[in-house]
VEXDREN-2710 file (C-alpha; in Angstrom, 1 decimal):
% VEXDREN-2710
k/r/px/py/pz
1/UNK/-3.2/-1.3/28.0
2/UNK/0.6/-1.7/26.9
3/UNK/0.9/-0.6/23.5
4/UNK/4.0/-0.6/21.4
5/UNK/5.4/0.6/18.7
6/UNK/8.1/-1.0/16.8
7/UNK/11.1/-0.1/14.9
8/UNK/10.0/-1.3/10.7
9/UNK/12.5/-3.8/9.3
10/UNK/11.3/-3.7/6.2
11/UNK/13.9/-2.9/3.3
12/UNK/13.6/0.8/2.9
13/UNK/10.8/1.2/5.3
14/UNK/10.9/4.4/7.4
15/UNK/7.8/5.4/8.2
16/UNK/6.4/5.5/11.7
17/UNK/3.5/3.5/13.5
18/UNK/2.3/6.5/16.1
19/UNK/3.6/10.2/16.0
20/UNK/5.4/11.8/19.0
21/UNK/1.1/13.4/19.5
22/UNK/-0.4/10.5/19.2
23/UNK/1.7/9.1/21.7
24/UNK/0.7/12.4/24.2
25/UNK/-2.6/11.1/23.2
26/UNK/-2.3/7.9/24.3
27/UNK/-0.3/7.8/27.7
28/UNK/-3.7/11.0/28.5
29/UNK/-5.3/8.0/28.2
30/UNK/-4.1/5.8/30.6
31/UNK/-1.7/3.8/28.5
32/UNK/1.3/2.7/28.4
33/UNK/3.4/3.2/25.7
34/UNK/6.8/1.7/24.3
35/UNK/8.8/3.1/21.5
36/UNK/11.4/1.2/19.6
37/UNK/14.4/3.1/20.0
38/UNK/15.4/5.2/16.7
39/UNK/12.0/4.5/15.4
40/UNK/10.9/7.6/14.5
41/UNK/14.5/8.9/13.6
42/UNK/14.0/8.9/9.5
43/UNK/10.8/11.0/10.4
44/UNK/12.0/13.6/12.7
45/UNK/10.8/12.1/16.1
46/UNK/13.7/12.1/18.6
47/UNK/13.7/9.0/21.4
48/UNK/13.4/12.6/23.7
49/UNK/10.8/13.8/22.2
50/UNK/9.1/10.4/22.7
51/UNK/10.2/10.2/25.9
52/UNK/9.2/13.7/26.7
53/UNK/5.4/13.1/25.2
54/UNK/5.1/10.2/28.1
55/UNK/6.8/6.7/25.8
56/UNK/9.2/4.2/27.6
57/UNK/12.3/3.9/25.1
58/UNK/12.8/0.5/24.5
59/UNK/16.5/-1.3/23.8
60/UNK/15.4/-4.3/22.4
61/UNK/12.4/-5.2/19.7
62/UNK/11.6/-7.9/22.6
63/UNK/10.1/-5.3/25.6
64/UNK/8.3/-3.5/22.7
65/UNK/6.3/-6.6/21.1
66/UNK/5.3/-7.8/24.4
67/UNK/2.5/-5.3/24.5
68/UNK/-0.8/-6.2/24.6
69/UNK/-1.3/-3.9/21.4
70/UNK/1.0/-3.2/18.6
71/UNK/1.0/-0.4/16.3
72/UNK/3.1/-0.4/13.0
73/UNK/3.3/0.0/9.5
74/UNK/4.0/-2.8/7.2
75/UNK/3.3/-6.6/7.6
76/UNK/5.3/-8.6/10.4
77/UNK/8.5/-9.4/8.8
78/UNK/10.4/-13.2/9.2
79/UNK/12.4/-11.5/11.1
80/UNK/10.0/-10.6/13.6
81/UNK/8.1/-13.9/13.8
82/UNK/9.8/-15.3/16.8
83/UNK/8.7/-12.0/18.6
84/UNK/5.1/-12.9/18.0
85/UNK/3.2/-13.9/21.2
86/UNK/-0.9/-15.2/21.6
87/UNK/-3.2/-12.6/22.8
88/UNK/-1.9/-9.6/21.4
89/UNK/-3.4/-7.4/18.8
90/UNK/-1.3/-6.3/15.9
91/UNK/-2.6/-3.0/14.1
92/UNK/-0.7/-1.9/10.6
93/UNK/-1.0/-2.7/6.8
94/UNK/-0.5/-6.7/6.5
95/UNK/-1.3/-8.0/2.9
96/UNK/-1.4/-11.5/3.9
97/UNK/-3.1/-12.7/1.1
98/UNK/0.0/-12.7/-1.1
99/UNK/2.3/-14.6/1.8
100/UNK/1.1/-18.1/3.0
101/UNK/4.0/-18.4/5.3
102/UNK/3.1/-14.8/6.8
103/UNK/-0.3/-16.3/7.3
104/UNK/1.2/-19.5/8.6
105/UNK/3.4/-17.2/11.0
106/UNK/-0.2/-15.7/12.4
107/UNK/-2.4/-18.3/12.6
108/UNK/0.7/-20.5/14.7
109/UNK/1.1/-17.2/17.0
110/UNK/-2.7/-17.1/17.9
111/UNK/-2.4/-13.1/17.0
112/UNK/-5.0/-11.0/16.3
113/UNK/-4.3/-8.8/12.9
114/UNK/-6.1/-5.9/12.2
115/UNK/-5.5/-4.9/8.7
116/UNK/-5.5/-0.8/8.1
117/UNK/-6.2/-2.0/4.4
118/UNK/-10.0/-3.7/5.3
119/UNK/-10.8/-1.3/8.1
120/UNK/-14.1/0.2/6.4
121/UNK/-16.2/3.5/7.5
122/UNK/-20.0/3.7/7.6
123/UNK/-19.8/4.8/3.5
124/UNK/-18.2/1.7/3.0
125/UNK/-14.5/3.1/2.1
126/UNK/-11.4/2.3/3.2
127/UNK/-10.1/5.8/4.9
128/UNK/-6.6/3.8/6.9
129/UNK/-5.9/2.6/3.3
130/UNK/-7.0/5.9/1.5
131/UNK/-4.2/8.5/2.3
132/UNK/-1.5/6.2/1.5
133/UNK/-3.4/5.1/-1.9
134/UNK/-3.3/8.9/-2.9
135/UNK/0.6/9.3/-2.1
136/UNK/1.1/6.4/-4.2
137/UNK/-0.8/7.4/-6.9
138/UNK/1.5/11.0/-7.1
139/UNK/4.6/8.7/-7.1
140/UNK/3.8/6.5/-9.6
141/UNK/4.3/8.7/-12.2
142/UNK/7.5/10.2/-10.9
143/UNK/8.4/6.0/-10.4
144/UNK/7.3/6.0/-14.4
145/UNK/9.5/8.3/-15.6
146/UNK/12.5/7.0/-13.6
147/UNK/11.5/3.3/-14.8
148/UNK/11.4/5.1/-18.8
149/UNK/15.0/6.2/-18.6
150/UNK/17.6/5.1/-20.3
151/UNK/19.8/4.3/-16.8
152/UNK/17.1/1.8/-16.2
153/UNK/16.8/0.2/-19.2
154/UNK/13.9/2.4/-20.9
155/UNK/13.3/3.8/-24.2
156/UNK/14.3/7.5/-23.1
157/UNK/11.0/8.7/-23.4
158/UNK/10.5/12.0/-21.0
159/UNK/7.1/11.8/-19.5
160/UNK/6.3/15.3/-20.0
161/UNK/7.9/15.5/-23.9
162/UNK/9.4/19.2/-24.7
163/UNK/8.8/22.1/-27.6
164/UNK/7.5/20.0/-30.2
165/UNK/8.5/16.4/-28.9
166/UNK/4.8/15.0/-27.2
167/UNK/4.7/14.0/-24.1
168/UNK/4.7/9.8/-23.1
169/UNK/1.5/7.9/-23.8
170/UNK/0.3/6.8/-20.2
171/UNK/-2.4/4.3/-19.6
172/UNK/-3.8/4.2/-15.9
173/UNK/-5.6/1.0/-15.1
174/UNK/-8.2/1.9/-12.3
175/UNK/-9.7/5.6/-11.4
176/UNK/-9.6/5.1/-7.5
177/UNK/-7.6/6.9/-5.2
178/UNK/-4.5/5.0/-6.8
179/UNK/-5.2/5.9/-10.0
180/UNK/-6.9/9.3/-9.9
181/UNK/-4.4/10.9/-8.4
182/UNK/-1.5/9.1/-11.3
183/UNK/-3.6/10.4/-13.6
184/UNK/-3.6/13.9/-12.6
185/UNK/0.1/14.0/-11.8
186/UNK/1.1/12.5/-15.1
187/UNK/-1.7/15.1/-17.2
188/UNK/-0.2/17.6/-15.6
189/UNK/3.3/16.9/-16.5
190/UNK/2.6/16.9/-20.2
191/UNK/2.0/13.1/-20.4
192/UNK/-0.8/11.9/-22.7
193/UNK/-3.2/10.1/-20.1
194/UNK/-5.9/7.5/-20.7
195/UNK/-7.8/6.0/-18.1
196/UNK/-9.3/2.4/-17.9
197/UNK/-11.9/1.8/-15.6
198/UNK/-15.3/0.0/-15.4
199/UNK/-16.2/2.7/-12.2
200/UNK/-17.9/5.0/-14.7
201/UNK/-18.5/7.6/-12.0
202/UNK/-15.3/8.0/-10.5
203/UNK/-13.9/7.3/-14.6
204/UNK/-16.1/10.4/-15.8
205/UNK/-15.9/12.9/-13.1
206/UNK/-12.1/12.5/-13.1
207/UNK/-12.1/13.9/-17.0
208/UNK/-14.5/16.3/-16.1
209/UNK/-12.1/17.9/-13.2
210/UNK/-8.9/17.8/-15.5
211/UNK/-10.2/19.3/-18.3
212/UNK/-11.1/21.7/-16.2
213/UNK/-7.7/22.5/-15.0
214/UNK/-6.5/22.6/-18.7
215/UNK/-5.4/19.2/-18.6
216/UNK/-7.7/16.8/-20.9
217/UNK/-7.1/13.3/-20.6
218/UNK/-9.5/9.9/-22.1
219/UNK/-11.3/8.2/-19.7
220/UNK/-12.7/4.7/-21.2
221/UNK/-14.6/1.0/-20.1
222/UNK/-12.5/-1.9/-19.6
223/UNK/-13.0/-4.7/-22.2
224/UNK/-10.4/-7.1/-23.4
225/UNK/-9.7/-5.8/-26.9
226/UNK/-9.4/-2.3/-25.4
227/UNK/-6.7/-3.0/-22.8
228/UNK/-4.6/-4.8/-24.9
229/UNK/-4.7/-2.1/-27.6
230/UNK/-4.3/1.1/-25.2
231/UNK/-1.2/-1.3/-23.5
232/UNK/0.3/-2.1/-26.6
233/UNK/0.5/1.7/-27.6
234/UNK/1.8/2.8/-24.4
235/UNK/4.8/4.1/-22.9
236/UNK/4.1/3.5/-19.2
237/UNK/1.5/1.9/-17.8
238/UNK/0.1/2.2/-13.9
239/UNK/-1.5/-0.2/-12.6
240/UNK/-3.9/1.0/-9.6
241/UNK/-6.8/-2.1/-9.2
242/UNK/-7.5/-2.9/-5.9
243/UNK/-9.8/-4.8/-4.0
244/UNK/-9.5/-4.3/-0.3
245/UNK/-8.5/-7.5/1.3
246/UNK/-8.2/-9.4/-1.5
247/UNK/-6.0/-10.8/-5.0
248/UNK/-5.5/-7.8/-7.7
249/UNK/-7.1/-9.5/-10.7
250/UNK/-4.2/-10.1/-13.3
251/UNK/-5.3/-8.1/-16.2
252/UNK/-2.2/-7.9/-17.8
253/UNK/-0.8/-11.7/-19.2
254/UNK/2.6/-12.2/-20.1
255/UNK/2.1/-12.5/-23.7
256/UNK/0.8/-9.0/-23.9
257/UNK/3.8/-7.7/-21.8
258/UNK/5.6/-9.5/-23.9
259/UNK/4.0/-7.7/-27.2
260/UNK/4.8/-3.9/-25.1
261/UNK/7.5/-1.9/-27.0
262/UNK/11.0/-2.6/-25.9
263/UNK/11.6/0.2/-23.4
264/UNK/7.9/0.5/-22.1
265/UNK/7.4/0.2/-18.3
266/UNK/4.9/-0.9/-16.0
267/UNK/4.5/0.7/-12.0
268/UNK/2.9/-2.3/-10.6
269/UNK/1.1/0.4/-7.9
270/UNK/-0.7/-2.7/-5.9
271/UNK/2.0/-5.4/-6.1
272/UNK/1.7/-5.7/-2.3
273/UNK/-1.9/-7.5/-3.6
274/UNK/0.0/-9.6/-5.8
275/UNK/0.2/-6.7/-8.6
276/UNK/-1.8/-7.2/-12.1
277/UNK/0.6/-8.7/-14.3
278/UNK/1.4/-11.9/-14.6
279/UNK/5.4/-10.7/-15.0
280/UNK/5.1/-8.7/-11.6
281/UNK/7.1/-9.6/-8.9
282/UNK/8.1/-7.6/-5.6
283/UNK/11.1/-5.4/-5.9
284/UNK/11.9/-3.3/-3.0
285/UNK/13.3/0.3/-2.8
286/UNK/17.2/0.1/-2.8
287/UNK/16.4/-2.2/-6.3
288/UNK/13.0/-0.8/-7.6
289/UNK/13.2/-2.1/-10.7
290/UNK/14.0/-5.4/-13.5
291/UNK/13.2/-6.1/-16.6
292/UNK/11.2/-8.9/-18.0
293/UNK/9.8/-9.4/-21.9
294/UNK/11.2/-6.2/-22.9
295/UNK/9.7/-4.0/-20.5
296/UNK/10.9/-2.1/-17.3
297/UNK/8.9/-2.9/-14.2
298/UNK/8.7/-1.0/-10.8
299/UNK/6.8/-2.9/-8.3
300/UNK/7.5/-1.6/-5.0
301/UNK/5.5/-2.3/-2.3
302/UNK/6.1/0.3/-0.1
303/UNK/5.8/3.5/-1.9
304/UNK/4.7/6.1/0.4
305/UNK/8.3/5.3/2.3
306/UNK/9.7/7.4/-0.3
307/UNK/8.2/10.2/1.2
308/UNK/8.5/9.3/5.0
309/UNK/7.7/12.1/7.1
310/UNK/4.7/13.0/5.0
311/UNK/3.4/9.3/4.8
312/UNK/3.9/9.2/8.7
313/UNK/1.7/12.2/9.5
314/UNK/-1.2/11.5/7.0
315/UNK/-1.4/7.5/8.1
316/UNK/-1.2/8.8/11.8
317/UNK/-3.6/10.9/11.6
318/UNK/-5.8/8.2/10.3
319/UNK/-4.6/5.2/12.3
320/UNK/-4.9/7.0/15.5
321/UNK/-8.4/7.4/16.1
322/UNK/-8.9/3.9/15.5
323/UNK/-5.6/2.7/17.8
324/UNK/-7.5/4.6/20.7
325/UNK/-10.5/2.4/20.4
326/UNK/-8.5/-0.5/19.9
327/UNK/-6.4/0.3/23.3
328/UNK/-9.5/0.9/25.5
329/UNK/-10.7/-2.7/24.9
330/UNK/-10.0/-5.0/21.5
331/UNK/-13.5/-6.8/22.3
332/UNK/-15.9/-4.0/22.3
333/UNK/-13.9/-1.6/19.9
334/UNK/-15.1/-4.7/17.4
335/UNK/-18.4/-5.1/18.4
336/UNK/-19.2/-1.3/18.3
337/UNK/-17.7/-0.6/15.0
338/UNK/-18.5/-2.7/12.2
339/UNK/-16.3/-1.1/9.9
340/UNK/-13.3/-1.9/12.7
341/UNK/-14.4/-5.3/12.9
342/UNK/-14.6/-5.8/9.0
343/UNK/-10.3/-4.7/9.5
344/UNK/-9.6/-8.0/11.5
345/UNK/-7.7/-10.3/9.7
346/UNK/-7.0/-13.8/12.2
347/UNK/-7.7/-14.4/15.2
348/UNK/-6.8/-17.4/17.8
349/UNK/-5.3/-19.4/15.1
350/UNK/-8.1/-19.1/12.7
351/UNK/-8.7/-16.9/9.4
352/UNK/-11.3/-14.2/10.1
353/UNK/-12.0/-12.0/6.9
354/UNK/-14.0/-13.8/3.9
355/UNK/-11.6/-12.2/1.2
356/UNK/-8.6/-13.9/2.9
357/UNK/-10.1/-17.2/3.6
358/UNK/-11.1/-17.2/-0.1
359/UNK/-7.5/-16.5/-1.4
360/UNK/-6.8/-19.0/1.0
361/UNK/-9.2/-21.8/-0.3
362/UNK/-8.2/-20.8/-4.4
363/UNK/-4.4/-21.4/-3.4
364/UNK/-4.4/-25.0/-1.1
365/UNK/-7.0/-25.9/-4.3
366/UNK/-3.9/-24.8/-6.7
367/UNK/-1.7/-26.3/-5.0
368/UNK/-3.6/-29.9/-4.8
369/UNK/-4.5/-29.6/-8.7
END
């Protein structure tokens, strides 16, 4: 099969599709691949060493999206619609649900999308999705205290407080991946960390495993009243809901951003979902944040980018198992692996995953109201 593996356009995207080994990999297998030249640059992969490992270097974006399969990052950008052609396979985190004229782009192209963020294994989690969900979660509290300062437009509140100064009050929203991993970072900073959640499990053993360490924090149920009391009180607030394929619920209404201190933030972790305020939208990573009602928002939907090389090697080394598969034969690589199949996005001009056809359904109905 032809595989290739673009160049990402994305604004501050530079993070790789497939390693200089999982090329080698690859080609062993009988493939051809082409490489966007520079497209591993940011990361440390040379055009040589691409070349070396068995890739074709490709001159223009053209002779590498004519492959049969292609393996990125983010979503195809509007830029990159005109390179679209039917019958080919396109593997890499997509997000369509936010981006009706993304959709639109697919479904006229008669792609196929495979989303990294629905593939599923046999427990049921989302393991393409996963590694990148824990590097966000460890950024969004560095992202916090950036968003707190007084350069951006914060109160000046340190996250991790000094001598007898306490530390910021942080509420994670979620106890995932996402948020498990802000919570720990931001507890063991010196924040004071509470944790919403309604996954009790996940919720409980979280607090059991930092206090632990030394580093108590309160883990609590969602109800209304509660959320809008801890985000009222609190310095920063994380959000890190998601549900794989779909919409984040927006738990957080304008009016009560708008009744935040002046100075607060929010890191609006899943904003590439459509983020759970009502007063999120997109920023990107040369201008990560605004302010809206008072408050300083980061809502970058690119995090892990921030952190290139080691982004690149953990995706990779997920992705790539499942790119094999994929290059030995879309068809059956579907209909043996239900968890692969659950990943597909469109197909042949029509919408393929429930969770996106719903989204889909909720926003022409919005639209005719």
């Amino acid at each position: 099969m032809r595989i290739g593996v673009p160049r990402e356009t994305k604004d501050g995207e530079r993070r790789v599709g497939v390693t200089v080994d999982g090329v080698r990999a690859l080609v062993a297998d009988g493939h051809t691949v082409t490489v966007d030249s520079g497209a591993g640059a940011a990361v440390g992969f040379s055009d040589d060493a691409y070349r070396d490992a068995g890739a074709h270097i490709a001159a223009t974006a053209e002779a590498v999206w004519a492959s049969d399969l292609v393996v990125k990052v983010k979503e195809v950008q509007p830029g990159e619609y005109g390179l679209l052609h039917p019958g080919s396979t396109i593997f890499g985190f997509h997000q369509i649900n936010r981006d009706p004229a993304l959709l639109d782009a697919l479904l006229r192209a008669r792609v196929a999308v495979v989303g990294y963020e629905t593939v599923r294994d046999a427990e049921g989690r989302v393991p393409l999705l996963a590694p990148m969900s824990r590097i966000a979660g460890r950024l969004a509290p560095l992202a916090g205290a950036d968003a707190l300062s007084t350069a951006r437009g914060g109160s000046g509140v340190l996250l991790s407080g000094v001598d007898d100064v306490p530390g910021a009050r942080v509420v994670v929203i979620g106890a995932g991946n996402v948020g498990g991993e802000a919570a720990r970072i931001a507890a063991r900073m010196g924040a004071q960390v509470t944790v919403l959640s309604r996954g009790e499990a996940r919720r409980a053993a979280l607090v059991v495993s930092l206090a632990a360490e030394g580093h108590p924090i309160r883990g609590l149920g969602v109800d209304e009243a509660a959320l809008a009391a801890h985000v009222r009180a609190a310095d920063l607030v994380i959000g890190a809901v998601l549900e794989p394929g779909k919409l984040s619920p927006k738990l957080l209404s304008r009016a009560l951003v708008s009744s935040m201190r002046p100075g607060s933030a929010i890191v609006d972790v899943g904003i590439d979902q459509g983020g759970i305020a009502e007063t999120s939208r997109m920023t990107k990573i040369t201008e990560p944040t605004y302010v809206e009602c008072g408050v300083v928002h980061y809502a970058v939907p690119n995090m892990p980018s921030l952190v290139a090389r080691t982004a690149t090697l953990a995706l990779a080394a997920a992705t790539l198992p499942f790119a094999r598969r994929l290059a030995a034969g879309i068809d059956t690589a579907l209909a043996a692996d239900p968890g692969l199949m659950a990943g597909l996005m469109v197909r042949d001009g029509d919408i393929v995953h429930a969770g996106l056809a719903a989204d889909a359904r909720r926003r022409a109905a919005q639209a005719a109201a």
